[in-house]
Backbone as JSON Lines, residues from 0, in Angstrom:
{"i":0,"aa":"X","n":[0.84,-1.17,0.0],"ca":[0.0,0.0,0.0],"c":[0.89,1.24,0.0]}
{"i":1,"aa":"X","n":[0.46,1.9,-0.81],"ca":[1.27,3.62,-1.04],"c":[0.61,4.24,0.13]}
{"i":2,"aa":"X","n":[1.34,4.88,0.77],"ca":[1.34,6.0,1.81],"c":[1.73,7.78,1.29]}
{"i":3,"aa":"X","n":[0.82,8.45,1.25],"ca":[1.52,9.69,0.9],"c":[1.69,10.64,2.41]}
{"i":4,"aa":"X","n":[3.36,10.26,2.18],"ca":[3.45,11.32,3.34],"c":[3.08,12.53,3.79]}
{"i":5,"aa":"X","n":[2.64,12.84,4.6],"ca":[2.49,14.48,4.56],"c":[3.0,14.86,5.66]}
{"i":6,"aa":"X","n":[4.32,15.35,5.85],"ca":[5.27,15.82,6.69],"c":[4.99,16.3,8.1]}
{"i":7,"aa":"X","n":[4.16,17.32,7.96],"ca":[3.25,17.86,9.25],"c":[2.29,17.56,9.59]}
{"i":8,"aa":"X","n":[1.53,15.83,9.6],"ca":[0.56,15.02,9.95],"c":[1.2,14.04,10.93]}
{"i":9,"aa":"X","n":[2.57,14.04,10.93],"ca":[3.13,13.19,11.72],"c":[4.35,13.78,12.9]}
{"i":10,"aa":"X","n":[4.48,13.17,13.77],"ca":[4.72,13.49,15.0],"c":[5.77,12.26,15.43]}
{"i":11,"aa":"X","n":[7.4,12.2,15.41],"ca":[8.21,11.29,16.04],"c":[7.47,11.0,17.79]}
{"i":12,"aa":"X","n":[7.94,10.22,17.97],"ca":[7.73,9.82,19.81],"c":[9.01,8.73,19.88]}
{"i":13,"aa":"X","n":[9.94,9.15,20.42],"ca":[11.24,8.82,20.54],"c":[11.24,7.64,21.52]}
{"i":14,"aa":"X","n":[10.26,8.24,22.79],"ca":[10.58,7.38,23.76],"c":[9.82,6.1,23.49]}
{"i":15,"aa":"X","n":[8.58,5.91,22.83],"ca":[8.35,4.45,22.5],"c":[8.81,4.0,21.1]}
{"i":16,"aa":"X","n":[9.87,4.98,20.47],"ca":[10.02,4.22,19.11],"c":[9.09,4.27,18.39]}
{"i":17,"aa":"X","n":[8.24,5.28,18.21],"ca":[7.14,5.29,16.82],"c":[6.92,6.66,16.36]}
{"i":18,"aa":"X","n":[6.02,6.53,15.43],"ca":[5.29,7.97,14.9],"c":[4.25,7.89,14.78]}
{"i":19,"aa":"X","n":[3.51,9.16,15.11],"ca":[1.82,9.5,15.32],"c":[1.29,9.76,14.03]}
{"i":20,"aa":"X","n":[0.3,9.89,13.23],"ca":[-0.28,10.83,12.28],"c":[-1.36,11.44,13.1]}
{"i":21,"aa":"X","n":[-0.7,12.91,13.41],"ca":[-1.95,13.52,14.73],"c":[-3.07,14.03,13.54]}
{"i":22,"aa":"X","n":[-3.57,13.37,12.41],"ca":[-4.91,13.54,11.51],"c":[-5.88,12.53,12.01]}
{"i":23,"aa":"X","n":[-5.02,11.17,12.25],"ca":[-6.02,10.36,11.6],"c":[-5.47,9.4,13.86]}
{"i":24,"aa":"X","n":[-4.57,9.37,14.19],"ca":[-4.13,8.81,15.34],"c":[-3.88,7.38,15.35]}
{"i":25,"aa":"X","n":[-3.13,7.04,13.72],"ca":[-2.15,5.81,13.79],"c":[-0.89,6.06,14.31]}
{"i":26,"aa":"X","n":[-0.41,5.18,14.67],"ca":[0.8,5.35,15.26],"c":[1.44,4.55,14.63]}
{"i":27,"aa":"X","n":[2.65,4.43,14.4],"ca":[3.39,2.98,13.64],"c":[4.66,2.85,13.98]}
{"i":28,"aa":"X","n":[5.44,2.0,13.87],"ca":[6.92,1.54,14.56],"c":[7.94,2.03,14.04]}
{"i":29,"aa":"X","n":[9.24,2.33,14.47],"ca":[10.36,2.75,14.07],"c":[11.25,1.41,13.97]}
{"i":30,"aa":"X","n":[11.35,1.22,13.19],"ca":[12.36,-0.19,12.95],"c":[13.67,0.02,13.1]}
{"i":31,"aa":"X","n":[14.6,-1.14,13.38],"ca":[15.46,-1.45,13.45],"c":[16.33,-0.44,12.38]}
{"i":32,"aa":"X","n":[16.32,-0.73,11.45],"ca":[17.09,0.19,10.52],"c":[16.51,1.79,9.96]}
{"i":33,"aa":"X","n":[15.69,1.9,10.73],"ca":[15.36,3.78,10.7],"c":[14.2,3.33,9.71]}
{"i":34,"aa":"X","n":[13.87,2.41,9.19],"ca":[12.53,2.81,8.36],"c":[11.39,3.0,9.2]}
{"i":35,"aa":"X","n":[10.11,3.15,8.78],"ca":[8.71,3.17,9.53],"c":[8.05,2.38,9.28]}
{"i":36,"aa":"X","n":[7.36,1.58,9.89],"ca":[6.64,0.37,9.62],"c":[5.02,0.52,9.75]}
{"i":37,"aa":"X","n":[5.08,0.51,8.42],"ca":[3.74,1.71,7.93],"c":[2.76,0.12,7.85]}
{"i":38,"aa":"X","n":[3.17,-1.06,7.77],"ca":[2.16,-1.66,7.41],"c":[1.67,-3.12,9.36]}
{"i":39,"aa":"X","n":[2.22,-1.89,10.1],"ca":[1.95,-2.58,11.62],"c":[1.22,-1.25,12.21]}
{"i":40,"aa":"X","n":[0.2,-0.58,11.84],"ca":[-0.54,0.41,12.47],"c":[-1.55,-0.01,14.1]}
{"i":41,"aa":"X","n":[-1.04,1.09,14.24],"ca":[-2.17,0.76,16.02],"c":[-2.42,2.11,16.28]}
{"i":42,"aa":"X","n":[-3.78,2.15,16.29],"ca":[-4.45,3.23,16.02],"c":[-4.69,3.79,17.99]}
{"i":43,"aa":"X","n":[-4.26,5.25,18.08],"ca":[-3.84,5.4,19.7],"c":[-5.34,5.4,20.58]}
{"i":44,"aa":"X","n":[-6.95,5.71,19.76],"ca":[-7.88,6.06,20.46],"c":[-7.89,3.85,20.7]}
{"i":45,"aa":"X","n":[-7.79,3.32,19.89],"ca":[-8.79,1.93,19.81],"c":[-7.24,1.6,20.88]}
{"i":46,"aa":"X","n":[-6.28,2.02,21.51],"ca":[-5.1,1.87,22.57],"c":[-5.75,2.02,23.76]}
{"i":47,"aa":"X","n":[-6.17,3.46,23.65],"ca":[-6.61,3.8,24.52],"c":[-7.89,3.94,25.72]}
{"i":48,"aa":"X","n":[-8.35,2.72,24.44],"ca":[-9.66,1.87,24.69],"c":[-9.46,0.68,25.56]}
{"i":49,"aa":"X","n":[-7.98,0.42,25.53],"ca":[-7.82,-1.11,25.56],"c":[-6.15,-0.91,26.39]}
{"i":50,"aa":"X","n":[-6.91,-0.64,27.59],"ca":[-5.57,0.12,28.42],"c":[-4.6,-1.45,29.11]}
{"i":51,"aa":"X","n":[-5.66,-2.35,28.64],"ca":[-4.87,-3.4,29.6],"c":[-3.34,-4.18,28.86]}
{"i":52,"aa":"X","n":[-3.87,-3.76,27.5],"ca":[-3.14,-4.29,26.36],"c":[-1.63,-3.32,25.99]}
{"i":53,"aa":"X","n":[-2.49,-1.64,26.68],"ca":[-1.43,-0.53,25.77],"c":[-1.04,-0.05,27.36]}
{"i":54,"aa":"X","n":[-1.28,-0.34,27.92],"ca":[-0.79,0.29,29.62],"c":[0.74,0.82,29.84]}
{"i":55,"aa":"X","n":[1.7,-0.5,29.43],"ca":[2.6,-0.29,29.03],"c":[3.54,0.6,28.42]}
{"i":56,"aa":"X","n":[2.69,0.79,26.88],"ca":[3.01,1.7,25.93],"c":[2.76,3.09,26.31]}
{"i":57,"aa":"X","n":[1.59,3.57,27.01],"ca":[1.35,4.8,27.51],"c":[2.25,4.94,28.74]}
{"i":58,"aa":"X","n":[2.96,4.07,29.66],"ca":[3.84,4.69,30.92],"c":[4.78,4.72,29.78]}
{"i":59,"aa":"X","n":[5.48,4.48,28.78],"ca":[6.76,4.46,28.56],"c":[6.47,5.79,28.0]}
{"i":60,"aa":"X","n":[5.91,6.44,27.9],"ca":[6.15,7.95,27.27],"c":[6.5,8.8,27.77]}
{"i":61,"aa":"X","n":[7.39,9.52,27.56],"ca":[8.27,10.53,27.83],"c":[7.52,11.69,27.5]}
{"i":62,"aa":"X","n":[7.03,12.75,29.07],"ca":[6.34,13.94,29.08],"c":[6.11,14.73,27.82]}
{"i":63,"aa":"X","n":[7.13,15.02,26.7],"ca":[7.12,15.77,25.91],"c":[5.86,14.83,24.19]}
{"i":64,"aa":"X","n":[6.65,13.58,24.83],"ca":[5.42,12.7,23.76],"c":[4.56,12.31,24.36]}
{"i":65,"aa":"X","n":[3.97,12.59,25.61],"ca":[2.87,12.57,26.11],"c":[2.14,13.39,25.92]}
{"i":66,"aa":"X","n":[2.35,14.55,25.83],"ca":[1.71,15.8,25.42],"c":[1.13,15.83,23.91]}
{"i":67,"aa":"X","n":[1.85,14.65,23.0],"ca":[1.59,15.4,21.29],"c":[0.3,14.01,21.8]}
{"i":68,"aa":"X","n":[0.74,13.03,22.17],"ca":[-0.42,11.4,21.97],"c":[-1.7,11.68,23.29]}
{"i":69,"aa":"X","n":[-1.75,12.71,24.11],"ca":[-2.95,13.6,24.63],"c":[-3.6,14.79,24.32]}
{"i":70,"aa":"X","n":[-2.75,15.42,22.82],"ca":[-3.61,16.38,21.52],"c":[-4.55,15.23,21.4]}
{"i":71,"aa":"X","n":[-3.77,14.64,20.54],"ca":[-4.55,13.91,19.67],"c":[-5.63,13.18,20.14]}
{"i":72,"aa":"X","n":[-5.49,12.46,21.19],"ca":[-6.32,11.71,21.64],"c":[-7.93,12.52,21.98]}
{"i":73,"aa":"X","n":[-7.48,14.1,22.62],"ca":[-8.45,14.9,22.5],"c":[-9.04,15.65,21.39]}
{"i":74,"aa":"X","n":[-8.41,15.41,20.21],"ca":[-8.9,15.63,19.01],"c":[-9.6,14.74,18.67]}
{"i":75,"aa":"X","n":[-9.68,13.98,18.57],"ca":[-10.16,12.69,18.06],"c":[-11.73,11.97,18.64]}
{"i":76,"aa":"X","n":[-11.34,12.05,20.37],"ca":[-12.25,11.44,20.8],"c":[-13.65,12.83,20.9]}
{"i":77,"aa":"X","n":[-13.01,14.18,21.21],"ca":[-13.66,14.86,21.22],"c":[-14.22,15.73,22.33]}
């Protein structure tokens, strides 16, 4: 599947190793060799639904990427 990037839809998060699209609130993996692993999406609201699964993933965030993946989450959910 083609992905068209759009530069300022996405958001690094260092401390868990991924990137956000704060449009749409996929998140996807930073691989081993610097690519993005566009085709392992986990979408942060259906995470954040399912705290028993992503509990984890939300303590490992580092204040500053806590802040961009709690925009979004309030964008989104509303």
């Amino acid at each position: 599947m083609k992905h068209k990037l759009i530069k300022e839809d996405f958001e690094l998060l260092p401390s868990v190793g991924a990137v956000i699209n704060t449009k749409t609130g996929d998140t996807f993996p930073l691989m081993a060799d610097g690519s993005i692993g566009w085709d392992e999406p986990e979408n942060i609201v259906d995470m954040s639904n399912d705290s028993f699964s992503s509990q984890e993933w939300f303590d490992s965030l580092h204040s500053l990427d806590l802040y961009v993946v709690g925009k979004v989450l309030k964008k989104l959910k509303g």
